[in-house]
Structure formats: structure tokens, C-alpha cells
N, C-alpha and C positions, 0 to 999 in steps of 0.2 A: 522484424516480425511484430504483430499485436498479440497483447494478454489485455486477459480482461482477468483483475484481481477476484476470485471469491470468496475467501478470507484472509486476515490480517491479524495478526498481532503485534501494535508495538510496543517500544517500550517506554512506556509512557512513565515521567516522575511526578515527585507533591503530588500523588491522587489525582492525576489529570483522569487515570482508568478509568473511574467511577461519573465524571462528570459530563455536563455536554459538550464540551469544547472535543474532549478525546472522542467521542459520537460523532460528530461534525468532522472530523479528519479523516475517522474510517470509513464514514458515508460516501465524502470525496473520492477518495482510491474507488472503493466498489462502485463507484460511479461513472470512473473514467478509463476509457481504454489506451491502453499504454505503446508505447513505440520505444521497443528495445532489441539487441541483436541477441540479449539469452538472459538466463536467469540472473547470474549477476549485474548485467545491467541494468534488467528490471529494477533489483534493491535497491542500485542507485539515484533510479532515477525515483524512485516514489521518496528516498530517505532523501534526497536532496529537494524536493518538491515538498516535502512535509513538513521538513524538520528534525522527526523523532527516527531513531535505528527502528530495523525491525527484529521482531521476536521468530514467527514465525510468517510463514506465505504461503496460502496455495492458490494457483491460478490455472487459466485453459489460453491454448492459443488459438486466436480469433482468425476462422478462416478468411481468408478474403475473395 
């Protein structure tokens, strides 16, 4: 299945929350449409692509 992320929250440390770089990351996800077989995969696969866990997620699944 595809999602397309529309919000995010991770969990970012040292104040990355505040900065560009954490901007730049979340921009990424909300940019990109994802290939996963469910919700938990999704988290994997953005938290292994990112870097950072996440807090929170919501997304839509992208018909095709």
C-alpha cells in the first residue's frame, strides 16, 4: 500500500525541534509517498530513512 504522511511528529533531541535541519526532515516525509504493507511499517520505514523515532503520525492511503 502507499500513504502519503500529513503530519509528523518526531522526536527530535539538542533542540533539533526548533531548528532547520528538524524542518528539512519533516518537509522530506510530507513530501514523499510511502510504500508500506501497514501502519507499522510505515513507522519503520520513515524511522529508518530519517533517523529519529516518531512521536506521533497521521497519514491517508494513496489510492492508486
Amino acid at each position: 500500500m502507499q500513504f502519503q504522511v500529513t503530519k509528523i511528529d518526531f522526536d527530535f533531541d539538542d533542540g533539533f525541534e526548533d531548528g532547520i535541519y528538524a524542518q528539512e526532515v519533516i518537509d522530506e516525509v510530507l513530501a514523499t509517498t510511502w510504500e508500506a504493507t501497514d501502519e507499522d511499517d510505515l513507522i519503520e520505514e520513515i524511522t529508518s530513512a530519517s533517523g529519529w523515532c516518531i512521536k506521533s503520525i497521521d497519514y491517508c492511503h494513496v489510492l492508486v
